[in-house]
N, C-alpha and C positions, 0 to 999 in steps of 0.2 A: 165323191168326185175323184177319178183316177185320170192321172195321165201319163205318159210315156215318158221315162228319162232317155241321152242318148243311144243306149244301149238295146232299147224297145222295152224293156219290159216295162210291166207296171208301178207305179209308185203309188201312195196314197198322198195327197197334197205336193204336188210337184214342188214347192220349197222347203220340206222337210226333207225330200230323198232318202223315204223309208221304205226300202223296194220291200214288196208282197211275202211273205213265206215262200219256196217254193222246194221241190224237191229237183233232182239232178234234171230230170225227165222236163223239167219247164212247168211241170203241173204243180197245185197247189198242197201242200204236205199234208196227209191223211191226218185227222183228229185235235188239227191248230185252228185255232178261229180267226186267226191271223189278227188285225190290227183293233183296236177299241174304237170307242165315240173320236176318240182328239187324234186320232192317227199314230197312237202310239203301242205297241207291242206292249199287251194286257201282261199274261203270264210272262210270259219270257223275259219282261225287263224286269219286273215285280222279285224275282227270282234273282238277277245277273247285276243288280243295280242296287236294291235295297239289301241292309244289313237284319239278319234273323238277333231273336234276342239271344240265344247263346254267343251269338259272337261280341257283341256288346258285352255281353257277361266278361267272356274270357281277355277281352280288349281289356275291360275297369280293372278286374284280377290284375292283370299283366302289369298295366299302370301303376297298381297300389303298390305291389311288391316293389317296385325300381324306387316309388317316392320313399316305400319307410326306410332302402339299402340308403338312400341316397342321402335324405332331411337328418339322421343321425351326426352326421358328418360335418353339416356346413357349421355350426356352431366352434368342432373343434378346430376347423380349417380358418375361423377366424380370430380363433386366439393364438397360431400358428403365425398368421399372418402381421398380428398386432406386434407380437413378440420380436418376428425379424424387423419390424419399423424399427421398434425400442432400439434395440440392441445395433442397428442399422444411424441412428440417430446421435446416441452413446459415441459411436466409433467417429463419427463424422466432428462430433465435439471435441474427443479428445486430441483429433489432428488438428481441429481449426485452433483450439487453445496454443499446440506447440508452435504453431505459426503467432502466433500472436504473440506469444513470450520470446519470439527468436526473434521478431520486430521490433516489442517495445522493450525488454528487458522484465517485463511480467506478466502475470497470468490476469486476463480480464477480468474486474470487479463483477459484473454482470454479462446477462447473453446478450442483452444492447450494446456494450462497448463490442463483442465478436461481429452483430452488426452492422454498425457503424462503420466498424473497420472494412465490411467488404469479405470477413471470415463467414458468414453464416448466412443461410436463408433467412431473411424474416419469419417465413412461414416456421420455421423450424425454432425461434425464440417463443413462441407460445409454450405455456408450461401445462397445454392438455394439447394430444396430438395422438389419432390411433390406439385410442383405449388406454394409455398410458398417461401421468401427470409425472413431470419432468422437475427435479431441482437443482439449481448450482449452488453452489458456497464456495469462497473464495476464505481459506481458512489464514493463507500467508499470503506470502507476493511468490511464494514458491512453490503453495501446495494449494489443490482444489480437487472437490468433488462433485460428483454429478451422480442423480437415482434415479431412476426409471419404477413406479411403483402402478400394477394396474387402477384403473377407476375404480372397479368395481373387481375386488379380484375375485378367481372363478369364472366371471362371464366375458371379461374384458383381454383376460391375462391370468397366468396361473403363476409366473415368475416374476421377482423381483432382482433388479442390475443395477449395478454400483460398478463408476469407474473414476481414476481419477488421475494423475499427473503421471503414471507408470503406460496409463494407453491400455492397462488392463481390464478387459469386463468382466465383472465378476458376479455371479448370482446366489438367489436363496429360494427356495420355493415355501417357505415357512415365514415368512415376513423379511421386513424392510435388508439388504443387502448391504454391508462391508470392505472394508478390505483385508477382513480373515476370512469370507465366503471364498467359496469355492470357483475357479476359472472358467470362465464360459468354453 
Protein backbone atom coordinates (compact mmCIF):
# COMPACT_ATOMS: atom_id res chain seq x y z
CA UNK A 1 0.00 0.00 0.00
CA UNK A 2 1.77 3.32 -1.30
CA UNK A 3 0.85 6.68 -0.99
CA UNK A 4 1.88 10.07 -1.91
CA UNK A 5 3.67 12.39 0.64
CA UNK A 6 3.49 16.38 -0.08
CA UNK A 7 6.11 16.24 -2.20
CA UNK A 8 4.53 13.54 -4.87
CA UNK A 9 6.62 11.00 -4.43
CA UNK A 10 5.98 7.62 -3.07
CA UNK A 11 6.12 6.55 0.28
CA UNK A 12 5.38 3.06 1.74
CA UNK A 13 2.75 3.40 4.69
CA UNK A 14 2.07 7.17 4.53
CA UNK A 15 2.80 7.36 8.64
CA UNK A 16 6.09 6.00 8.43
CA UNK A 17 7.47 8.69 5.62
CA UNK A 18 9.89 6.20 4.30
CA UNK A 19 10.03 7.66 0.87
CA UNK A 20 11.03 4.65 -2.03
CA UNK A 21 14.86 4.33 -2.87
CA UNK A 22 15.34 6.33 -5.76
CA UNK A 23 18.02 7.56 -7.99
CA UNK A 24 18.53 11.45 -9.15
CA UNK A 25 16.42 10.52 -12.41
CA UNK A 26 13.15 9.92 -10.09
CA UNK A 27 13.55 6.11 -11.03
CA UNK A 28 14.02 3.36 -8.84
CA UNK A 29 18.01 2.60 -7.89
CA UNK A 30 19.31 -0.45 -10.11
CA UNK A 31 20.04 -3.64 -7.76
CA UNK A 32 18.04 -2.33 -4.23
CA UNK A 33 14.97 -4.11 -3.38
CA UNK A 34 13.94 -1.25 -1.75
CA UNK A 35 11.63 -1.59 1.32
CA UNK A 36 10.82 -5.28 3.25
CA UNK A 37 7.44 -6.87 4.64
CA UNK A 38 7.13 -3.93 7.60
CA UNK A 39 8.20 -0.97 5.52
CA UNK A 40 11.30 -0.68 6.58
CA UNK A 41 14.76 -0.54 4.51
CA UNK A 42 15.99 -4.49 4.71
CA UNK A 43 19.86 -3.97 3.82
CA UNK A 44 20.47 -0.59 4.17
CA UNK A 45 19.27 -0.07 7.75
CA UNK A 46 20.61 -3.65 8.77
CA UNK A 47 24.02 -2.08 7.62
CA UNK A 48 23.57 1.85 8.98
CA UNK A 49 21.76 1.02 12.28
CA UNK A 50 22.82 -2.31 13.71
CA UNK A 51 26.44 -2.70 15.33
CA UNK A 52 28.85 -5.70 13.64
CA UNK A 53 30.59 -7.86 16.19
CA UNK A 54 33.97 -6.36 15.68
CA UNK A 55 32.78 -3.24 16.75
CA UNK A 56 31.26 -4.63 20.09
CA UNK A 57 34.74 -6.28 20.28
CA UNK A 58 36.68 -3.07 20.07
CA UNK A 59 33.84 -0.98 22.23
CA UNK A 60 34.28 -3.98 25.35
CA UNK A 61 38.44 -3.68 24.68
CA UNK A 62 38.06 0.05 24.87
CA UNK A 63 35.94 -0.20 27.97
CA UNK A 64 38.24 -2.67 29.95
CA UNK A 65 41.22 -0.84 29.44
CA UNK A 66 39.64 2.82 30.94
CA UNK A 67 38.15 0.37 34.01
CA UNK A 68 41.69 -1.42 34.97
CA UNK A 69 43.49 2.68 34.43
CA UNK A 70 40.85 3.78 36.32
CA UNK A 71 39.43 0.94 39.51
CA UNK A 72 43.42 0.88 40.59
CA UNK A 73 42.99 4.34 41.71
CA UNK A 74 39.75 4.67 43.54
CA UNK A 75 40.97 2.74 46.73
CA UNK A 76 44.03 5.08 46.96
CA UNK A 77 41.90 8.26 46.34
CA UNK A 78 39.98 7.04 49.30
CA UNK A 79 42.57 6.74 51.73
CA UNK A 80 43.74 10.17 50.33
CA UNK A 81 40.59 11.45 51.22
CA UNK A 82 40.10 9.83 54.68
CA UNK A 83 43.41 11.36 55.63
CA UNK A 84 42.58 15.09 54.70
CA UNK A 85 39.16 14.53 57.01
CA UNK A 86 41.75 13.24 59.90
CA UNK A 87 43.95 15.78 59.79
CA UNK A 88 41.03 18.31 58.66
CA UNK A 89 39.30 17.24 61.93
CA UNK A 90 42.77 17.20 64.26
CA UNK A 91 42.99 21.09 63.20
CA UNK A 92 39.51 21.95 63.84
CA UNK A 93 40.01 20.45 67.47
CA UNK A 94 43.04 21.91 68.24
CA UNK A 95 41.28 25.58 67.60
CA UNK A 96 38.06 24.62 69.16
CA UNK A 97 40.14 23.51 72.49
CA UNK A 98 42.11 27.25 72.42
CA UNK A 99 38.85 28.74 72.41
CA UNK A 100 37.70 26.92 75.17
CA UNK A 101 40.71 27.46 77.33
CA UNK A 102 40.70 31.20 76.41
CA UNK A 103 36.75 31.00 77.85
CA UNK A 104 36.97 28.89 80.67
CA UNK A 105 40.62 29.04 81.84
CA UNK A 106 41.13 25.25 80.77
CA UNK A 107 41.27 22.81 78.32
CA UNK A 108 37.83 20.49 78.04
CA UNK A 109 37.79 17.31 80.13
CA UNK A 110 35.93 15.61 77.08
CA UNK A 111 34.66 16.35 73.34
CA UNK A 112 31.11 16.65 75.10
CA UNK A 113 32.33 19.58 77.26
CA UNK A 114 33.71 21.31 73.28
CA UNK A 115 29.97 20.45 72.62
CA UNK A 116 28.18 21.53 74.90
CA UNK A 117 30.04 24.52 74.73
CA UNK A 118 28.93 25.48 71.07
CA UNK A 119 32.92 24.64 70.18
CA UNK A 120 32.33 21.51 68.13
CA UNK A 121 29.93 19.60 65.70
CA UNK A 122 28.35 16.98 67.38
CA UNK A 123 28.98 14.99 64.40
CA UNK A 124 32.62 15.43 64.78
CA UNK A 125 32.51 14.13 68.92
CA UNK A 126 32.09 10.48 67.55
CA UNK A 127 35.45 8.83 67.99
CA UNK A 128 34.95 6.77 64.34
CA UNK A 129 34.49 9.28 61.71
CA UNK A 130 35.97 8.69 57.86
CA UNK A 131 38.11 5.60 58.43
CA UNK A 132 39.80 7.02 61.23
CA UNK A 133 39.01 6.39 65.42
CA UNK A 134 39.63 9.65 67.22
CA UNK A 135 41.09 9.92 70.92
CA UNK A 136 41.22 12.96 73.49
CA UNK A 137 42.94 12.84 76.84
CA UNK A 138 43.11 15.72 78.91
CA UNK A 139 46.47 15.03 80.68
CA UNK A 140 46.56 18.63 82.94
CA UNK A 141 44.15 21.52 82.80
CA UNK A 142 47.12 22.69 80.58
CA UNK A 143 48.07 20.01 78.32
CA UNK A 144 45.94 17.49 75.97
CA UNK A 145 46.09 15.36 73.26
CA UNK A 146 44.36 14.08 70.43
CA UNK A 147 45.20 10.76 67.73
CA UNK A 148 43.72 10.10 64.64
CA UNK A 149 44.76 6.26 64.20
CA UNK A 150 43.14 4.33 60.85
CA UNK A 151 40.22 1.58 61.35
CA UNK A 152 41.71 -0.58 59.54
CA UNK A 153 45.10 0.65 58.70
CA UNK A 154 46.20 -0.03 55.01
CA UNK A 155 42.69 0.10 53.73
CA UNK A 156 41.08 2.96 55.73
CA UNK A 157 44.36 5.16 56.25
CA UNK A 158 47.90 4.52 55.82
CA UNK A 159 49.03 7.35 58.41
CA UNK A 160 48.78 7.93 61.78
CA UNK A 161 48.33 12.04 63.64
CA UNK A 162 48.86 13.23 66.80
CA UNK A 163 48.24 16.87 67.91
CA UNK A 164 48.04 18.61 70.82
CA UNK A 165 47.99 21.96 72.96
CA UNK A 166 50.95 23.48 70.38
CA UNK A 167 48.16 23.26 67.31
CA UNK A 168 50.82 21.01 65.83
CA UNK A 169 49.98 17.73 63.55
CA UNK A 170 52.02 15.53 63.71
CA UNK A 171 52.37 12.16 62.06
CA UNK A 172 53.82 8.32 61.79
CA UNK A 173 53.28 6.12 58.99
CA UNK A 174 54.63 3.04 61.27
CA UNK A 175 52.21 3.10 64.07
CA UNK A 176 50.30 5.19 66.70
CA UNK A 177 51.94 9.11 66.40
CA UNK A 178 53.59 11.54 69.16
CA UNK A 179 54.86 14.43 69.85
CA UNK A 180 58.54 13.56 68.64
CA UNK A 181 56.78 12.28 65.16
CA UNK A 182 57.53 14.21 62.53
CA UNK A 183 55.37 17.63 61.41
CA UNK A 184 52.65 17.17 59.01
Amino acid sequence: MATHDPSGRKTAYGFLRIALPRNLTGKPRPGRRGLGRRGLATAATRRGLAFTLVELAVTVAALSIVAAIAIPGLPRARISANEASAIRNLKTLAVSNGHYRARFGSYPASLSDLVNAGYFDSSGSSPFKAGYTFTYTLSSMDHFEATAKPTRPGETGKRYFFVDETSVIRFSELGPAGGGSPRL
